[in-house]
Every structure is written in structure tokens, then in C-alpha cells.
C-alpha positions in Angstrom: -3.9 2.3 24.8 -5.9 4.6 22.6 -3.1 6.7 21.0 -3.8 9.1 17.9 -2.0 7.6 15.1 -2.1 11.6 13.3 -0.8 13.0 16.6 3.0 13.6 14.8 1.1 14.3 11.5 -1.1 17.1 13.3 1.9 18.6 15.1 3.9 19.3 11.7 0.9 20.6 10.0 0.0 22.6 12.6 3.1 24.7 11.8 1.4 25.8 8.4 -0.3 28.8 7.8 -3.5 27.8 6.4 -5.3 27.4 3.9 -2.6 26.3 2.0 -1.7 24.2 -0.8 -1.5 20.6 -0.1 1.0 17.9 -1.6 -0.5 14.0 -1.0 1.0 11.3 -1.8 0.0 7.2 -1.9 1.6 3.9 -3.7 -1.3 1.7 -4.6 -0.8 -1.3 -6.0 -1.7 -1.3 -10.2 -5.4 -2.1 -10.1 -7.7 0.2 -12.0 -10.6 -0.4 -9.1 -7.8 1.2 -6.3 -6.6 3.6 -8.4 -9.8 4.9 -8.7 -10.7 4.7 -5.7 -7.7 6.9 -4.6 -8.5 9.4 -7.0 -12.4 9.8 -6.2 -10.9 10.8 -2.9 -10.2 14.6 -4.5 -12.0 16.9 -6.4 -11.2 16.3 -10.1 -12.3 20.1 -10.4 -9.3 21.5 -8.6 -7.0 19.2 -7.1 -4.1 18.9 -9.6 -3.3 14.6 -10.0 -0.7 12.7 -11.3 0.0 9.0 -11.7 3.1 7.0 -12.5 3.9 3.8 -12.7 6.7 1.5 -11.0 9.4 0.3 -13.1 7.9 -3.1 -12.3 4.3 -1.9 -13.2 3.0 -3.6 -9.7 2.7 -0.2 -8.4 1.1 3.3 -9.3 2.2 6.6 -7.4 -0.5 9.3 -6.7 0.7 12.9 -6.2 -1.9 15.0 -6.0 -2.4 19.2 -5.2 -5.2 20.4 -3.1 -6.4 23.2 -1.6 -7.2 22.5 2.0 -8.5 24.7 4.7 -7.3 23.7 7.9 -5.3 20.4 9.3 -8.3 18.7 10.2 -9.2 18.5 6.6 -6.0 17.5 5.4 -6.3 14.7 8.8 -9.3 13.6 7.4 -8.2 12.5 4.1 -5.8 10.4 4.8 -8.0 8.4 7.4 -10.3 8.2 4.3 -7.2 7.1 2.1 -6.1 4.6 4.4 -9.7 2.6 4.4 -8.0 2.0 0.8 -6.9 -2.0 0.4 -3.2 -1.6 -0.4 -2.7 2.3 -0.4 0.0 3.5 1.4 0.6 7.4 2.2 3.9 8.7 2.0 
């Protein structure tokens, strides 16, 4: 039962008109060593990043703006963003 967990994800992307623009987001949990983690995943060149913290402070949104190619690249982010302890993509 090998099924591709970005199947869905690939099919709505594939829709796009690329390259194009593209929004990610994550919740991490508030530790300094994830956050960082999350960020080294972009360019700090180009891709536009912004944190924010939960009301609670447990938690740090990542929104960040990328230019990406094709869907395969965008794919292949967020199976590097999930190898992160805690991150989850929105």
C-alpha cells in the first residue's frame, strides 16, 4: 500500500501556470533550533519570511514567499519540511 501522500497536493498545483510565486506555510513549535531549521529550508536571498508567534507563545507561524519553478520543486520542499520534529504545513 504504497500511496503518494503529495498525490492531492500535485493535482492542485498542477493547475498553476508556472513558475509562479509560492505561499508556504508551517506551525513549529517555539524552539529557536526548529525555527531555524524551517527557515534554512529557503533562500534568505529571495524568498520573502515572516514569523509570528501564538498567543500562547508555544507556537511560531512560518509564511514564507518563493519563487518556484515547477511542482516538483514546490513537492520537494515540503518532504524536506516535514523531516522537521514538530513542523506542521498548512
Amino acid at each position: 500500500m504504497s500511496q503518494n501522500p503529495w498525490k492531492g497536493l500535485r493535482e492542485k498545483l498542477e493547475e498553476r501556470n508556472w513558475p509562479e510565486i509560492y505561499l508556504f506555510k508551517f506551525i513549529v513549535p517555539a524552539d529557536n533550533q526548529i525555527i531555524a531549521q524551517a527557515e534554512s529550508l529557503f533562500d534568505s536571498d529571495t524568498a520573502q519570511i515572516e514569523l509570528r508567534k501564538s498567543k500562547t507563545g508555544k507556537f511560531v507561524s512560518i509564511s514564507a514567499k518563493e519563487m518556484m519553478m515547477n511542482v516538483d520543486s514546490v513537492i520537494e520542499r515540503y518532504e524536506e519540511a516535514v523531516k522537521i520534529p514538530g513542523l506542521m504545513a498548512l
